[in-house]
C-alpha positions in Angstrom: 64.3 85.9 146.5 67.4 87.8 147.3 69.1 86.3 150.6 69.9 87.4 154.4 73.5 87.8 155.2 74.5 87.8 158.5 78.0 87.0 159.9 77.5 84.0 161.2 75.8 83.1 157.6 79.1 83.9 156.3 81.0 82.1 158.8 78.9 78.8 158.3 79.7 79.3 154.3 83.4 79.3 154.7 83.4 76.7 157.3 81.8 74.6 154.8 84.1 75.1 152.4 87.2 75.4 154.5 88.7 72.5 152.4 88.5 74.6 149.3 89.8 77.8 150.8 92.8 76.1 152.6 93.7 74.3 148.9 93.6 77.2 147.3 95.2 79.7 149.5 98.3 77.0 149.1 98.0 76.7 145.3 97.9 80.4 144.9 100.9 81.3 147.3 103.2 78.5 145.7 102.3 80.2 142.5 104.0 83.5 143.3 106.7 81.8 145.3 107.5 79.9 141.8 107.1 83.0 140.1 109.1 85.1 142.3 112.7 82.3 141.9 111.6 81.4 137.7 110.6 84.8 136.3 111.6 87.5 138.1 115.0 88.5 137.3 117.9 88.1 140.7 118.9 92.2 141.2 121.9 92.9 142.0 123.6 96.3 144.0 126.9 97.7 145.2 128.4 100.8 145.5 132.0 103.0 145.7 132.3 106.3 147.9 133.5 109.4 147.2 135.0 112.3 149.4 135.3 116.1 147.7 137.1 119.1 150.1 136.9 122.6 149.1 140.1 122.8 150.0 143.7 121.5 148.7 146.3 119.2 151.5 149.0 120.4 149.6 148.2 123.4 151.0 148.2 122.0 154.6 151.4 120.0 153.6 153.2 123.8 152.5 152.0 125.3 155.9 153.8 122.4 158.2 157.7 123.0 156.5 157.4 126.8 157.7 160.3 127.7 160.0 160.2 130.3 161.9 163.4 133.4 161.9 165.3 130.9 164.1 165.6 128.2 161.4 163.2 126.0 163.4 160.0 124.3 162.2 157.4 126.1 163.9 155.0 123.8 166.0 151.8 126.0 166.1 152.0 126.4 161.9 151.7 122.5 162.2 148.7 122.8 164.7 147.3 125.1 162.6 147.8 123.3 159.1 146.4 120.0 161.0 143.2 121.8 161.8 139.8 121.2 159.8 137.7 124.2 160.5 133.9 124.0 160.4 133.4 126.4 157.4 135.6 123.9 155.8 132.9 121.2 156.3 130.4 123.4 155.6 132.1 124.4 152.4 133.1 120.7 151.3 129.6 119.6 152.0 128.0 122.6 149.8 130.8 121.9 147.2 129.5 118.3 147.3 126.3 118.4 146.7 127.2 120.5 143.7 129.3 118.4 142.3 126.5 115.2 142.9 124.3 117.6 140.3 127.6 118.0 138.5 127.8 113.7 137.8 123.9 113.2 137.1 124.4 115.9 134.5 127.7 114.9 132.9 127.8 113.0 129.7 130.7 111.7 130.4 129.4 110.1 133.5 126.4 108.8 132.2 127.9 107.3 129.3 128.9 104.7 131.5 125.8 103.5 133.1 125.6 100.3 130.4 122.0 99.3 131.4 121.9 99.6 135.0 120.3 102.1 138.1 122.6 104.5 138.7 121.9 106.6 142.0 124.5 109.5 143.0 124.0 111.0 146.3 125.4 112.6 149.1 125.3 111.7 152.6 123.6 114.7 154.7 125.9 117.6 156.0 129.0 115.4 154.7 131.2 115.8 151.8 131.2 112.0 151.2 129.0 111.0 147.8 127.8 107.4 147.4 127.3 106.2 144.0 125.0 103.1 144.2 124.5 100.7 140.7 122.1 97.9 141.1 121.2 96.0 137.8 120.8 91.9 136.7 124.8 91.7 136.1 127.0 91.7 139.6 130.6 92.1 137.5 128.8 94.5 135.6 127.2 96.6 138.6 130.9 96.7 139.9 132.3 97.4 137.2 130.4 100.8 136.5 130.5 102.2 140.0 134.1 101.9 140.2 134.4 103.8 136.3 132.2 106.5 137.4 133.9 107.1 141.0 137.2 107.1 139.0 135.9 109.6 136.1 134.0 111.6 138.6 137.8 112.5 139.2 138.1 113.4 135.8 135.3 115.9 135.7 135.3 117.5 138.7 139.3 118.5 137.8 138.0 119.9 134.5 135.2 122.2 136.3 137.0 123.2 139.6 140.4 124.9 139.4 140.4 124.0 143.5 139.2 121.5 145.9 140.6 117.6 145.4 138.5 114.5 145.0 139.1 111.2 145.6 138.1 107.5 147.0 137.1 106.5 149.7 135.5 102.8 148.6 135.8 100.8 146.2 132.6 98.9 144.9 133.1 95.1 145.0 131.3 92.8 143.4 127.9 91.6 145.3 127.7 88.1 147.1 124.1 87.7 146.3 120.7 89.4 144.9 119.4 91.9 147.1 115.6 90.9 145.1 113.1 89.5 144.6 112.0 88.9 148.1 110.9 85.2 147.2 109.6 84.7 150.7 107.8 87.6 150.8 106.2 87.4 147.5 104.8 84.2 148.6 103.0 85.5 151.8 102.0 87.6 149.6 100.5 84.8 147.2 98.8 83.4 150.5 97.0 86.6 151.5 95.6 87.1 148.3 94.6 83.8 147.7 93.2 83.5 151.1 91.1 86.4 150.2 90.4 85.7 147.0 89.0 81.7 147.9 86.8 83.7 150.9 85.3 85.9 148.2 84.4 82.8 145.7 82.8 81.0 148.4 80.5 83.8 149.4 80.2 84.4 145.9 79.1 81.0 145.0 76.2 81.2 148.5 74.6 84.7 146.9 74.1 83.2 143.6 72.9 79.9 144.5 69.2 80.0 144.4 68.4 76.2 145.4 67.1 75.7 148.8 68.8 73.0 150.4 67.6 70.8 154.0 69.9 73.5 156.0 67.9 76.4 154.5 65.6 78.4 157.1 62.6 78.4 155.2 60.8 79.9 157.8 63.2 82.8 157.8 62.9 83.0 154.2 59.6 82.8 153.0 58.0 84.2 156.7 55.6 80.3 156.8 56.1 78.2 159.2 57.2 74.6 157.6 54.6 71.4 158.8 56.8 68.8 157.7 59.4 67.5 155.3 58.7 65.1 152.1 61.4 62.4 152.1 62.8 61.3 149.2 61.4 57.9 147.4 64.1 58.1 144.8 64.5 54.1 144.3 68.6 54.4 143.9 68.5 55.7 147.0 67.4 52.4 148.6 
């Protein structure tokens, strides 16, 4: 005869077998803790940065030696050379992000990935592109971003007869592994074997058929219950 549940029924299971939840919650979060530092692989990340302008400083550098008919250097052609206009934002920004499709596309470029994650983007409304490299080698995940910010050169010369490139930030070699999260793979270990241990108990109550001295009988069977046969076993003595 199938059961009633009811929530304190359920709380009376898992207070009976607290001892075997609490041991096994443990068990199960120092499991993934231990597989989180011995398995998983330490990831590494860095990254170099970019900067691309639509426009040439040479240019700006021509504009300040101007003199003017008196043989003087004129001071507003040096106010003016020293100026960055917003279209030339705009424009380096635009020129930018085409040149970020330019790199994910190049074979040049990816050539030199060796392995890792290679992520080539550009900051928002900027002209400055971040390339990002994360992979299980630190040396190594230094080593490409600072080839492909340095061939990025490379191709954006060969495709744009205008414009200049060049870097900001050199990647360096990371300190430490940004992953795995070893701490919180182990909550995680401890929530799911918390969950899993309250499952098994409850489990264990729905498929156990034996009626034991706790047992409402009245509830069960709808009889009242007279009285209770000890037991004679003679161990028991």
């Amino acid at each position: 005869m199938a059961k009633n549940i009811s929530i304190q029924k359920i709380l009376n299971v898992l207070l009976q077998r607290l001892k075997f939840i609490i041991l096994s919650t443990l068990v199960v979060g120092l499991l993934f803790f231990l597989y989180s530092k011995i398995v998983i692989t330490p990831m590494y990340v860095t990254s170099a940065m970019i900067y691309i302008q639509n426009y040439n400083a040479s240019n700006a550098d021509n504009n300040q030696n101007s003199i003017n008919a008196n043989g003087e250097v004129s001071e507003g052609s040096n106010k003016q050379a020293q100026k960055i206009y917003n279209s030339d934002i705009s424009g380096s920004a635009n020129l930018a992000n085409i040149c970020v499709n330019l790199f994910q596309n190049s074979d040049e470029i990816t050539a030199l990935y060796d392995g890792c994650q290679v992520n080539i983007s550009v900051t928002k409304d900027t002209f400055f592109i971040t390339i990002s490299v994360d992979g299980t080698d630190p040396e190594k995940c230094a080593t490409v971003a600072n080839n492909i910010a340095e061939t990025a050169q490379t191709v954006f010369h060969d495709h744009f007869d205008y414009g200049q490139i060049g870097t900001i930030r050199s990647a360096k070699v990371p300190s430490g592994p940004y992953g795995p999260d070893n701490f919180k793979n182990m909550l995680i270990g401890l929530a799911v074997g918390l969950a899993a241990s309250c499952l098994i108990s409850i489990l264990l109550e729905l498929i156990d058929t034996t009626v034991k001295p706790d047992d409402d009988l009245q509830q069960m069977y709808d009889l009242p219950v007279f009285s209770e046969i000890p037991n004679f076993d003679p161990q028991n003595r």
